[in-house]
C-alpha positions in Angstrom: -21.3 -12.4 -69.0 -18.7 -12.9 -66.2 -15.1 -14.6 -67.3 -13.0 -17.2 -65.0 -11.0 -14.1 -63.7 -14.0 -11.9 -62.1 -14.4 -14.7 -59.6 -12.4 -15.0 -56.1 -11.5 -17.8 -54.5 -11.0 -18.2 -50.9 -11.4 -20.5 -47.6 -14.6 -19.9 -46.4 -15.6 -18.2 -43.5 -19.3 -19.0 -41.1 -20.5 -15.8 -42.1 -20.8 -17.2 -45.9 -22.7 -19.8 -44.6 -26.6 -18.1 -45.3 -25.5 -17.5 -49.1 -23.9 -21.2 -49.2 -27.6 -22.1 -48.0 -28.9 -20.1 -51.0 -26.8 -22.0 -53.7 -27.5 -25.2 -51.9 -31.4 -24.7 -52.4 -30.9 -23.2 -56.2 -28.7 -26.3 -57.3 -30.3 -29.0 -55.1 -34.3 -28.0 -54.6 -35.4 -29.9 -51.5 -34.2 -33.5 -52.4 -30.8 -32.8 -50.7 -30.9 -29.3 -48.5 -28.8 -30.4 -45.4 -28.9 -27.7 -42.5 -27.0 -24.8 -41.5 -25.7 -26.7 -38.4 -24.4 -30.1 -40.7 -23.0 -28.1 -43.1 -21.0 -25.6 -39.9 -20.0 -28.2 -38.9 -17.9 -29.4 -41.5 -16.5 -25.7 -41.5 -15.2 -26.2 -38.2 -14.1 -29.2 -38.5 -11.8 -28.5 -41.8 -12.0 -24.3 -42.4 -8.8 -24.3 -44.3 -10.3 -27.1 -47.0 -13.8 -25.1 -47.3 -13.3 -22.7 -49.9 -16.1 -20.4 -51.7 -15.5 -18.4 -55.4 -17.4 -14.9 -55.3 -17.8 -12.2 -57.9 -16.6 -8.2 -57.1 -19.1 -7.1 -55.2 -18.9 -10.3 -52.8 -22.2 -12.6 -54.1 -21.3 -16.0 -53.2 -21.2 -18.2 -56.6 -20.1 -21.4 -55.4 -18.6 -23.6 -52.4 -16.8 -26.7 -52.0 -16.9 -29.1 -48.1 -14.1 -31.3 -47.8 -12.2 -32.3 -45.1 -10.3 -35.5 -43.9 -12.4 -38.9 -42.3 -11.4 -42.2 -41.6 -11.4 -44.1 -44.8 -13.3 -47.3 -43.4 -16.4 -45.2 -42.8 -18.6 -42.2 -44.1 -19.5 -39.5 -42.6 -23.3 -38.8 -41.7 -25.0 -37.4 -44.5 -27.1 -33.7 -43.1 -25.5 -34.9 -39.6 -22.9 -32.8 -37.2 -19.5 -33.8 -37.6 -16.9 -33.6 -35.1 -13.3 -35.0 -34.6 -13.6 -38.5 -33.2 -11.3 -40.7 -34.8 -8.1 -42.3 -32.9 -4.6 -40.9 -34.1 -3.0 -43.7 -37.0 -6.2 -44.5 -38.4 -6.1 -44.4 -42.0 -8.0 -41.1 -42.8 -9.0 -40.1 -46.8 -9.8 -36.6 -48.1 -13.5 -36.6 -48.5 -14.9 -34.2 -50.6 -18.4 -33.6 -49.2 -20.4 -31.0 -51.1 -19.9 -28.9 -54.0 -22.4 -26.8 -55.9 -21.9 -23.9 -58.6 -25.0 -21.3 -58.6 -25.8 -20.3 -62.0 -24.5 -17.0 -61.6 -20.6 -18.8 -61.9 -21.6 -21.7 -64.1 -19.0 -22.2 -67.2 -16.6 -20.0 -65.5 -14.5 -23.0 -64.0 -14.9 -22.6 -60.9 -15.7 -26.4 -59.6 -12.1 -27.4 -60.8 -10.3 -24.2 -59.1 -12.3 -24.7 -55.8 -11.2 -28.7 -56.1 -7.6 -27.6 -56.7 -7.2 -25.1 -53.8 -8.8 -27.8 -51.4 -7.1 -30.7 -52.6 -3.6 -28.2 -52.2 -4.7 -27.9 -48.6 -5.4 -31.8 -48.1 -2.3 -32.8 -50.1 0.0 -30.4 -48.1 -2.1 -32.5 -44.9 -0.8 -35.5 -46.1 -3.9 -36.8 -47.3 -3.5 -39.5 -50.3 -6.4 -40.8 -51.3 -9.8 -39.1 -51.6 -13.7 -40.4 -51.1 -16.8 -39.3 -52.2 -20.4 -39.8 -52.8 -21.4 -39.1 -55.8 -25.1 -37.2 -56.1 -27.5 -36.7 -58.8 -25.4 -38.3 -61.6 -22.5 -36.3 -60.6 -20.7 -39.9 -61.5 -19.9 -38.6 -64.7 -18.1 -35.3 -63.7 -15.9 -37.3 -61.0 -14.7 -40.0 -63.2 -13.2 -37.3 -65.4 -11.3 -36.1 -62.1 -9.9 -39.5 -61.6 -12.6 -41.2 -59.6 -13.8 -44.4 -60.1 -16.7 -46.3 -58.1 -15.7 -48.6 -54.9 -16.4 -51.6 -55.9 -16.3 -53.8 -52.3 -17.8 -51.6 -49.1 -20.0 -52.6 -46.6 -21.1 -49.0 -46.0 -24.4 -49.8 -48.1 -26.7 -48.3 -45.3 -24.8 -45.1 -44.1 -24.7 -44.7 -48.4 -28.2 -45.0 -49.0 -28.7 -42.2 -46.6 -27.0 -39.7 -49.2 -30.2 -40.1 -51.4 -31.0 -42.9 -54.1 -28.7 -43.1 -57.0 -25.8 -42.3 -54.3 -22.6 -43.6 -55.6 -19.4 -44.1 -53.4 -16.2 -43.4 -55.1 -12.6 -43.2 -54.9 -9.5 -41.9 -56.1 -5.7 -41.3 -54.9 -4.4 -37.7 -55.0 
């Protein structure tokens, strides 16, 4: 079995993207796949707070999307993202997918991926954080500090992420 410290962690690059695809499909079947263009997209939009954990020989293990967006709105769920928010808007850290393949599971590696990001986001001078919470996930944020947003009228853009979808919040 593999301990915390065979495991890398590093931004991720596009040319992780086909074994982010493969964990994607082993931790989420076909209920919430999103495509190689959505999920590049968030890549290029954020590189530096897209980071991946891999074992020695380079097998991808697990990956973390995050990147900033304007706190009054979510971001498409499986759509292309790109840049188009005015400059002074209120903007939040959202933290957009993470998955851990079994291969890295109990090793920790969801909390040191969160960590480098939020580092990243922090040093940004990002604040607060969003989310949506997926397949009761709701559990595992809460213990990070999340909580549920109580008041939002973002009820159609949030039942996009899947039923059960659960918007929450947190400051950094």
């Amino acid at each position: 079995m593999l301990s915390t410290s065979d495991f890398t962690v590093r931004p991720m690059r596009a040319a992780d993207l086909p074994a982010v695809l493969d964990i994607q499909a082993q931790c989420y079947g076909t209920a919430l796949v999103e495509t190689a263009g959505a999920l590049a997209s968030r890549l290029d939009l954020s590189p530096a707070t897209c980071w991946i954990s891999a074992v020695p020989d380079g097998t991808l293990a697990a990956y973390l999307f995050t990147h900033a967006w304007p706190e009054a709105s979510l971001p498409p769920w499986n759509g292309t993202l790109a840049r188009d928010w005015s400059d002074g808007e209120p903007l939040t850290w959202f933290v957009h997918d993470m998955a851990v393949a079994p291969i890295g599971r109990g090793a920790g590696l969801a909390a040191r991926l969160y960590e480098a990001a939020r580092k990243v986001a922090l040093s940004d001078g990002l604040r607060a954080s969003r989310l949506v919470a997926v397949q009761d996930a709701e559990g595992y944020w809460r213990r990070l500090g999340y909580a549920p947003v109580a008041k939002h009228s973002l009820g159609a853009k949030l039942a996009t992420y899947g039923k059960g979808a659960v918007l929450m919040g947190c400051g950094m």
